[in-house]
N, C-alpha and C positions, 0 to 999 in steps of 0.2 A: 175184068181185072186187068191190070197193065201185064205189058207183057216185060220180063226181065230175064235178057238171053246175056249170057256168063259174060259174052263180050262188052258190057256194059259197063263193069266196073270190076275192084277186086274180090276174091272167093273167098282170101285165106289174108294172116297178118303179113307183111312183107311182100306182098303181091304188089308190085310197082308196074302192072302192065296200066297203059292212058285209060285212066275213069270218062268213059264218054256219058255216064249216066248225068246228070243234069238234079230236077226238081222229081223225077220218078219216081217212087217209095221203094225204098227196098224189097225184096220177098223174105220173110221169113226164113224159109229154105237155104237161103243166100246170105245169110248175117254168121258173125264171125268176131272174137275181140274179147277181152277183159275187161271190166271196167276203171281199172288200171290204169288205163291209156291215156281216161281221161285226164288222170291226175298230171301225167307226164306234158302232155297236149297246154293244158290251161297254163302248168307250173311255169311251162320253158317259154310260153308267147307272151308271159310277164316280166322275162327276163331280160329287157329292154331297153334300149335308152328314152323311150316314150314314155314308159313306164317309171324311170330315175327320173324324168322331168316333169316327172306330178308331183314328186315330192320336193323338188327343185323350187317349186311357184309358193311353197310354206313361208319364204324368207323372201318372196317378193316386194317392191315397193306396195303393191297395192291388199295385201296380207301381213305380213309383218310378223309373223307367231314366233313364242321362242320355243326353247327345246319340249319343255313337259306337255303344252296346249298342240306341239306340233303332232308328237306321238300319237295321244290321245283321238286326233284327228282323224290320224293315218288309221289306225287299229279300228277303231269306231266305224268309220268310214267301210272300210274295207270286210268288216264280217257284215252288215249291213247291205251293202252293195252285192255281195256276192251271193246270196242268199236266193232270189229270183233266177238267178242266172243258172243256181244246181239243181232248181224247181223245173226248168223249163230244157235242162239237160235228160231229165227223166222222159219225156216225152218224146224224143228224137224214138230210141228203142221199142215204144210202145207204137207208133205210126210207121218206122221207118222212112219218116221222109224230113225233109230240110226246115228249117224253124217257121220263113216263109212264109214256104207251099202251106205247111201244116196250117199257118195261121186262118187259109181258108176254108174252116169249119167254124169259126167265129165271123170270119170277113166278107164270105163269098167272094160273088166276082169283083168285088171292091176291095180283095188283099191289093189290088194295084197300088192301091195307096201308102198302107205303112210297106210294103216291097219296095220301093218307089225310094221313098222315105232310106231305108234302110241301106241301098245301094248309094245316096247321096252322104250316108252316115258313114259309111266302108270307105269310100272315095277321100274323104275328110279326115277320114283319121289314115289313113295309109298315105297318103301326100305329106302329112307333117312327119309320121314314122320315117321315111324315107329322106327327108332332111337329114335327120341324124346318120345315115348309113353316108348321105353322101360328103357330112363332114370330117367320120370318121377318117374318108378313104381319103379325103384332104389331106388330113391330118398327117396319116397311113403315110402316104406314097405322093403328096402332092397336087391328083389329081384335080383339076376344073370341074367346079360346083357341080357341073349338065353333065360332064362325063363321069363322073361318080354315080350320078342320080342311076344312070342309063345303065351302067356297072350292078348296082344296087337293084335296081328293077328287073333285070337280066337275068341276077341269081336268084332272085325270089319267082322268076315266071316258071324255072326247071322244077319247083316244087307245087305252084300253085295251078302249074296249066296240067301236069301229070292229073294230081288231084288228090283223095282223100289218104291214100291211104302213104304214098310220099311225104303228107304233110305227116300225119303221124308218126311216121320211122326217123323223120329228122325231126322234130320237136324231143322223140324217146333218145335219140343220138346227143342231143346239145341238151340234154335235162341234165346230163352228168358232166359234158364239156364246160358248159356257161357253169356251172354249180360251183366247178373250182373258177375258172378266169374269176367268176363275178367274187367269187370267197378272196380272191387274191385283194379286187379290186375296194371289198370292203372294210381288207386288216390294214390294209397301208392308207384308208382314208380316215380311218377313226384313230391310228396311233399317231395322226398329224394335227389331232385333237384338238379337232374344229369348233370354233366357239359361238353358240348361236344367242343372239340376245331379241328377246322380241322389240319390235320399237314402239304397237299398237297398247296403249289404255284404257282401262272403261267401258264406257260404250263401244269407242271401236274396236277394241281389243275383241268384245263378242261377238262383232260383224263379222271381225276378220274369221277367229273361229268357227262360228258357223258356214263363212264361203268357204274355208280350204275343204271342211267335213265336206259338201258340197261336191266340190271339185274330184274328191277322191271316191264319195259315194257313186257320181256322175262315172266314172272313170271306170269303175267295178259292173255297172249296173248296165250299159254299155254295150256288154257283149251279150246281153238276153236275145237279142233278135236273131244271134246265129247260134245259140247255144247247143242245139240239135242235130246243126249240121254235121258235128264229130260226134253223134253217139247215134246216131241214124243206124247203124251198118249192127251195133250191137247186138243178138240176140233178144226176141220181144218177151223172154220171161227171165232176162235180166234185174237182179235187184235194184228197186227204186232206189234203197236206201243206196246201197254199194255207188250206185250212177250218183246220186246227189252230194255225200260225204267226197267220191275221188275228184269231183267237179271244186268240188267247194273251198276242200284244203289245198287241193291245186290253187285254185285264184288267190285265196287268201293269204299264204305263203309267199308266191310269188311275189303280187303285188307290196306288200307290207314289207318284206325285204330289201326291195327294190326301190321304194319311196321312202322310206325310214333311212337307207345310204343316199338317197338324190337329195334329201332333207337334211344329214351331218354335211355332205359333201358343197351344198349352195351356200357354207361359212367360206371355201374355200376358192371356190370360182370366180369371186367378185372382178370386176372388169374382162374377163376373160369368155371365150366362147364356151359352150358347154367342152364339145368332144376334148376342144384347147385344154379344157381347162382338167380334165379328167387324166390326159395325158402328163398337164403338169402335176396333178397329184402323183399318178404314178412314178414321179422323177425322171422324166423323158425316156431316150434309151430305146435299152429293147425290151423294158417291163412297159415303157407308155406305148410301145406300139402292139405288144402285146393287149394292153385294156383297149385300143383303140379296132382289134382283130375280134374281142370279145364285143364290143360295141358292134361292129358288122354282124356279127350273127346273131346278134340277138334282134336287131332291125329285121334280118332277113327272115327269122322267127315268127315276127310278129305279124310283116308282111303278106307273109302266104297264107296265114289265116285267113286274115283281111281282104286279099284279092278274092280267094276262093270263096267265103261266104258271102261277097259282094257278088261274085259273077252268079250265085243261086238265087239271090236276091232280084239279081237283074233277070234273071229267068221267070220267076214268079212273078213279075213286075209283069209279062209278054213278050219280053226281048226273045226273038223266036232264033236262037241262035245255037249251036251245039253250046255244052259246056267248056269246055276248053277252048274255044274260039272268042267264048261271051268275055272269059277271065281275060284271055289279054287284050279285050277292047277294055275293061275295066281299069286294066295298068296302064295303058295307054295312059287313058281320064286322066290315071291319078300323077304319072310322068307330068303331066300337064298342067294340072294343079298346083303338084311340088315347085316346078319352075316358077311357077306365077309367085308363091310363095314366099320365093327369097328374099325379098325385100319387105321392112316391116318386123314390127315387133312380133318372137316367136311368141313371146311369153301371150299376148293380147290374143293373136290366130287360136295359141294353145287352148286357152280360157275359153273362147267362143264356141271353137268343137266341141269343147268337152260339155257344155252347160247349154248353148242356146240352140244348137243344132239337133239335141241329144233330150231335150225335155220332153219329146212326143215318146220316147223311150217309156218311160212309165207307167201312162197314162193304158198303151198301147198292151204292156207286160199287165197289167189287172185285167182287161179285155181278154184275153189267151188264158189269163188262169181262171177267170169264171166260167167261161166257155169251157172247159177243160173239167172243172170239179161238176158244171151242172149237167154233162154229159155223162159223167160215172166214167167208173173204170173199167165199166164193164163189154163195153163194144167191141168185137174183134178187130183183127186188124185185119180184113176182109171189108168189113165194113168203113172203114178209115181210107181202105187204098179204093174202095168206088168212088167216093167226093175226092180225094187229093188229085187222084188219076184222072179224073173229069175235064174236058177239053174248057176254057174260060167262057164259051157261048153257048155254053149247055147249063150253066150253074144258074141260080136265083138271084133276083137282085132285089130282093124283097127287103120289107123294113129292118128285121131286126139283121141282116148285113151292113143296112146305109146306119143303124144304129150305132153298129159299134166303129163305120168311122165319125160317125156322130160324137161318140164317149170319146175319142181320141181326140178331136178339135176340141170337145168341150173341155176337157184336162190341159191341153196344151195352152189353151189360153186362159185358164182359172190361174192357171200358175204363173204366169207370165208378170203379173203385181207381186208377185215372190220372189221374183230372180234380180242378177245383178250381174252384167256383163258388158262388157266393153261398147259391143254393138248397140247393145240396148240402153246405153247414159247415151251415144251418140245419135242416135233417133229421136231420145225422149229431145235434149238438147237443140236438134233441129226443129224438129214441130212438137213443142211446147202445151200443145191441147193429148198428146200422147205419154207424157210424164208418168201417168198415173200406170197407167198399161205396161209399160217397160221399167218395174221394177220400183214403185210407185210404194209399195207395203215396204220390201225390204229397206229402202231408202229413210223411210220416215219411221220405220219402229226398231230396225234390226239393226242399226246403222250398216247397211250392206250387205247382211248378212243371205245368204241365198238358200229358200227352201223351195222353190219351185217343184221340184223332184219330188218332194215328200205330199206338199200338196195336188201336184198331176197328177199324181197315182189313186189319194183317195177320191180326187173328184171326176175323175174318167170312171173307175170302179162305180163308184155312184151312180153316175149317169148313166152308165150301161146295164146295172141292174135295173134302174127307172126304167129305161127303156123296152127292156125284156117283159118288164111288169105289164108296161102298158100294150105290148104287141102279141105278149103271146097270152092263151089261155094256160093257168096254170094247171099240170096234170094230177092228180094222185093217184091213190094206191100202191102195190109197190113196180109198177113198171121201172122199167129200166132207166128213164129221165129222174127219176125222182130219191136212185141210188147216186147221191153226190159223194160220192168216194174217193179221197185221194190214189192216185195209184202204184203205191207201194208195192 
């Protein structure tokens, strides 16, 4: 069994000493928390301006929706997408370890992969997050683009390099702060009574609608890969239900508020930058520097999730690095990224993270939850923490590991004739024998319309049960494998 000496991380709520614990499972003995937290945690890293500019892309040239198809979207989308993500919340508690690590009991030594995968996900979305904070601080105070970034990144490493339980006490801090700024930001954008008119008809009018659904379900569904990593610390005979419900209406809340004002609010923004533009709603002054102070923290919000479940990602991946050390090679990356990023269309960059980088997401999330029910609920967490704990060259690499990143490749490219994104008109467009692959169905039946997501998911599940079928003998009686039990 691993070993878990106090110095490792925190004991108690508010315990802010540096979490050097990494991908280790927690001890039982050692967990601490409400499930409460969750809700505050999810609530306030939606709180965002990344999360305003999903709703922002509803009134884009290449969407077009008007106000009631937009809604509809947003809501839709969002209890949908978040749904997995409160499924796979429950599981941190029960394993005590990181979403990852956890994944290998389905991956083996081949979690390298979706790890891998995951830490390039975290990287991609915290680079564009981090645009916004450094426009903000433009906005704010004038600052130059890089100096802002470096500002922005600066304040989110004091939260994400401490570690889990800093990230928590300020997400619960700004769940009541951002609650009013963002409450301010959202009476003064709707009494300026933004008019949205759709421009899409007909056929494309249902492309458009099913890409923003899409875009927002993408958006929601997203954070599955780290879902764990904040409920890890939980007590392991914490309620399933309680961990799934605070996960849940945390996401759903947040995000849907937040996209449903970036969605009133992109009648108003036209030619204008976003943070610009948010400012000029506010009526400049010191209410627009105030939204644009609201804006920073809620970047910074989002940020320290994202570094932190990236640098664990990057840990299970084999980065053999302490924790705290891996997170700010991680920000580093994503410093790095962001700068590259400035030029070029956000809206395009936005779309591509959200949809083409982020498809292996689902595919990957049915692999973890069959793995998960066909194992039962019954295993201790003794038994959980001998495989997580396990050194990467002692584990199997047997079929039904290369299986499931088998079911992963095999969903991420089923769905690939399903999707519609920038990158991928731009491939099909260059070599012409690839049309059909990069979004080849949506094109020709959906006009656009992107369901990648929906088909990843059934066809990785698919393939991974094929595969089980065919690798393993199946057991009966009532042994323990053959109690598929959720675990409530």
């Amino acid at each position: 069994m691993a070993t878990d000496a106090p110095a490792r991380g925190p004991r108690a709520p508010n315990d802010l000493r540096l979490e050097v614990r990494g991908v280790q499972p927690v001890d039982p003995a050692r967990r601490f928390g409400h499930p409460f937290r969750l809700f505050t945690l999810w609530f306030t890293a939606q709180i965002s301006p990344s999360t305003f500019f999903v709703g922002v892309l509803g009134t884009a040239s290449f969407i077009g929706l008007g106000w009631r198809l937009g809604l509809v979207a947003i809501v839709v989308g969002n209890l949908a997408g978040s749904i997995t993500v409160a499924l796979l919340a429950v599981l941190g508690c029960r394993t005590g370890a990181p979403q990852l690590q956890q994944s290998r009991e389905a991956f083996g030594r081949t979690v390298h992969f979706p790890a891998t995968l995951t830490w390039i996900t975290q990287i991609g979305f915290e680079a564009l997050a981090a645009i916004f904070g450094a426009e903000a601080l433009h906005v704010l105070v004038g600052l130059d683009y890089y100096l802002g970034l470096a500002v922005t990144f600066a304040c989110m490493a004091v939260l994400s390099v401490t570690g889990y339980e800093a990230i928590h006490l300020f997400e619960k801090v700004m769940s009541a702060v951002l609650l009013v700024l963002f409450a301010v930001i959202t009476a003064k954008t709707f009494l300026a009574h933004p008019h949205i008119v759709g421009h899409a008809s007909g056929g494309p009018l249902v492309g458009s609608f099913v890409l923003m659904l899409a875009i927002v379900f993408g958006y929601a569904v997203s954070w599955g890969p780290v879902a764990s990593d904040y409920s890890r610390y939980l007590p392991e005979r914490t309620s399933g239900r309680a961990i799934f419900m605070a996960a849940f209406t945390g996401l759903v809340l947040g995000m849907t508020w937040i996209e449903i004002l970036g969605f009133g609010a992109s009648a108003l923004l036209k030619g204008l930058s976003s943070m610009g533009g948010v400012a000029r709603i506010m009526g400049g002054g010191a209410t627009g520097d105030l939204a644009m102070v609201a804006m920073l923290l809620g970047t910074i919000a989002i940020l320290a999730v994202e570094d932190y479940s990236g640098a664990l990602a990057a840990q299970a991946a084999g980065v053999r690095l302490v924790r705290p050390l891996v997170t700010g090679v991680s920000a580093a990356v994503a410093f790095a990224v962001a700068a590259w990023l400035k030029s070029g269309s956000t809206g395009a960059k936005f779309e591509d993270v959200l949809l083409l980088i982020s498809y292996w997401i689902t595919p990957w999330t049915a692999v973890v939850l069959i793995d998960w029910v066909r194992r039962g609920r019954h295993r201790s967490w003794a038994d959980h923490d001998a495989l997580l704990s396990t050194g990467f060259r002692s584990l199997p690499a047997g079929a039904p590991q290369w299986g499931a990143v088998a079911a992963v490749v095999i969903g991420f490219f089923v769905g690939l004739p399903f999707s519609d994104t920038s990158t991928g008109a731009a491939i099909a467009k260059a070599v012409p024998s690839l049309s059909w692959l990069f979004g080849g169905f949506a094109n020709h039946f959906v006009n656009g319309g992107d369901l990648a997501f929906y088909v990843s998911f059934v066809a990785g599940g698919l393939a991974y049960l094929a595969i089980l079928g065919a690798t393993r003998p199946r057991r009966g009686g009532s042994g323990r494998d053959a109690e598929a039990t959720w675990c409530w």
